[in-house]
C-alpha positions as CSV (number, residue, x, y, z in Angstrom):
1,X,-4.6,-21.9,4.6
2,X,-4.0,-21.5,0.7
3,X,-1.5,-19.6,-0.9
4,X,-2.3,-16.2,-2.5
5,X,-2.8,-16.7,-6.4
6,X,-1.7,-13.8,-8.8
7,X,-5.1,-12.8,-9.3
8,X,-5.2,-12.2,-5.4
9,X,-2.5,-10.3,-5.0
10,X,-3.6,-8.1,-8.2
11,X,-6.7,-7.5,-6.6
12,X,-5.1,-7.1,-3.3
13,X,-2.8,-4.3,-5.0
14,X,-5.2,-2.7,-7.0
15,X,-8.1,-2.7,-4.2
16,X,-5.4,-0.7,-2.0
17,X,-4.3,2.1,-4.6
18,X,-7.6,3.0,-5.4
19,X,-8.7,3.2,-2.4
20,X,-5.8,5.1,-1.1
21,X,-5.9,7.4,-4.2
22,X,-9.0,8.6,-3.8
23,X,-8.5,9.2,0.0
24,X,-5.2,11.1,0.2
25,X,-5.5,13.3,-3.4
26,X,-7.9,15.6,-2.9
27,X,-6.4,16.2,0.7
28,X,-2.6,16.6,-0.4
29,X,-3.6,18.9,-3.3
30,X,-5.4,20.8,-0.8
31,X,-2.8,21.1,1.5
32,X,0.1,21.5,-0.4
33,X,-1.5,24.2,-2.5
34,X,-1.1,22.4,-6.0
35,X,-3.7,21.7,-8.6
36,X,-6.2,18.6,-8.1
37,X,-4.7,17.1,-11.6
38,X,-1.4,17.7,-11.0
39,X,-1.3,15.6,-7.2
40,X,-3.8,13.1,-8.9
41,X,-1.3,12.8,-12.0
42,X,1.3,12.0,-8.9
43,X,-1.3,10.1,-7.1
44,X,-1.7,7.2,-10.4
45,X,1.9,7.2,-11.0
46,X,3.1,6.5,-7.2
47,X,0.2,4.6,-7.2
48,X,1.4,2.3,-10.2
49,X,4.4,2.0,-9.6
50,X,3.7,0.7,-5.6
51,X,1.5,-2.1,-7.4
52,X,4.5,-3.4,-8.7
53,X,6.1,-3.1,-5.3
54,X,3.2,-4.2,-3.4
55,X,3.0,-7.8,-5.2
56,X,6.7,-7.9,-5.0
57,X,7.1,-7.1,-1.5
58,X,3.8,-8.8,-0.5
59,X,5.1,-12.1,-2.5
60,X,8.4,-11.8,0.1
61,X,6.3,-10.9,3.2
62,X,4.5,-14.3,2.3
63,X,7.8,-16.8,2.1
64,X,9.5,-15.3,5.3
65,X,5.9,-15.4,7.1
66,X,4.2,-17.8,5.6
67,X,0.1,-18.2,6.0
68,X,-0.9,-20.3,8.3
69,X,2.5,-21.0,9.8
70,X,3.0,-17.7,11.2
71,X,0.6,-16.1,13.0
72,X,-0.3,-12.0,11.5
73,X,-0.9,-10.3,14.8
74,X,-0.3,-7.0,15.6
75,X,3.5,-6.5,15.9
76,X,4.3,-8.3,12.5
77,X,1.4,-5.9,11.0
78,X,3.3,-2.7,12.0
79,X,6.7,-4.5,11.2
80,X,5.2,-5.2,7.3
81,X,3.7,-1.6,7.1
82,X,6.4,-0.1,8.2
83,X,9.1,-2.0,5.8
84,X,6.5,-1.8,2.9
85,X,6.1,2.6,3.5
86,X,10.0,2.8,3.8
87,X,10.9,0.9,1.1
88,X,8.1,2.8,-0.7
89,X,9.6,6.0,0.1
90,X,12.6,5.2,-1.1
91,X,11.5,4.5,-4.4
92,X,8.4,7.4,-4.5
93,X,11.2,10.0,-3.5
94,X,12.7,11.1,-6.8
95,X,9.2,10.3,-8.9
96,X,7.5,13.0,-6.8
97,X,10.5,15.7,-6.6
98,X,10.6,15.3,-10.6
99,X,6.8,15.5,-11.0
100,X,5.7,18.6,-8.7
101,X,8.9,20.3,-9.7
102,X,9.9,20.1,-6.1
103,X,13.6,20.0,-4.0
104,X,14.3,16.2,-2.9
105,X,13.8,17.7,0.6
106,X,10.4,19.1,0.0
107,X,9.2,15.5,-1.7
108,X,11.1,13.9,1.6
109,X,8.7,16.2,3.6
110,X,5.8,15.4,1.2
111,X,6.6,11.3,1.3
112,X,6.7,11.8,5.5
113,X,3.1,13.0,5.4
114,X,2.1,10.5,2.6
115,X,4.2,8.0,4.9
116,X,1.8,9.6,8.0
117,X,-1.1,8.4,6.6
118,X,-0.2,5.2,4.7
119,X,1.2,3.6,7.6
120,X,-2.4,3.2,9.4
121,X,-4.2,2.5,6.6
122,X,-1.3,0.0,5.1
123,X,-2.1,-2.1,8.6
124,X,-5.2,-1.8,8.6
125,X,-5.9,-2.8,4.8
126,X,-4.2,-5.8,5.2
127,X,-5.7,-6.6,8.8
128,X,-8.9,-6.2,6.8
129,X,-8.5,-7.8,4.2
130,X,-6.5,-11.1,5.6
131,X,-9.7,-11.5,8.2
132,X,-12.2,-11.0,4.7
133,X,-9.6,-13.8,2.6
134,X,-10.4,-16.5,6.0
135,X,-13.7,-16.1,5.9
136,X,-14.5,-16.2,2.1
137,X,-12.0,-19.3,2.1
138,X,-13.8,-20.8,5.4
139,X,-17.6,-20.0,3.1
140,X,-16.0,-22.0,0.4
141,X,-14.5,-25.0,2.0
142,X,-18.4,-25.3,3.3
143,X,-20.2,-25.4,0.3
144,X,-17.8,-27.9,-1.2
């Protein structure tokens, strides 16, 4: 199986923020009582700022477990989501504490539920989208 190029992993990146953006802002701004701007404003900045994580973690993930070599099952799925969300959290803790004007606790509290519902859909995005990559690679070995 070929290596990821940098155009892959941007779409990869990009594909998965705006996706998860337009999932999870409407419902946190909801929840949490702030305005819709305000969680979206949060939304594109965590959301930027994971893109860069997300092609530098993914670009890791792919030299310890290379494709092809290494199979992407289940258990190494929820081992990559759950390294990519805690790292994440880690660096989307003070962002979103300076942002809503919020204690470190209460953007801890608010990164747990984001973490809640990233999780899943981290796994299953990258399930997804690695069972999409084989078989547009498989179409285009064939009409070569």
């Amino acid at each position: 199986m070929r290596t990821r190029t940098l155009k892959e992993r941007f779409l990869h990146a990009i594909g998965f923020e705006v996706m998860g953006v337009l999932i999870v802002s409407p419902i946190a701004a909801w929840i949490i009582g702030k305005p819709l701007f305000q969680m979206g404003a949060l939304a594109i900045m965590l959301s930027t700022v994971a893109m860069g994580w997300n092609i530098v973690y993914n670009a890791g993930f792919d030299r310890l477990f290379p494709l092809g070599k290494v199979s992407r099952g289940p258990l190494l799925r929820v081992l990559h989501g759950l390294c990519f969300e805690g790292g994440f959290i880690l660096i989307g803790l003070p962002i979103a504490a300076w942002m809503l004007g919020m204690s470190l606790w209460q953007a801890f509290i608010l990164e747990a539920a984001f973490f809640l519902f990233f999780l899943p859909y981290t796994i299953a995005y990258n399930w997804l989208w690695d069972r999409l990559r084989e078989k547009w690679i498989a179409k285009k070995i064939c009409q070569a």
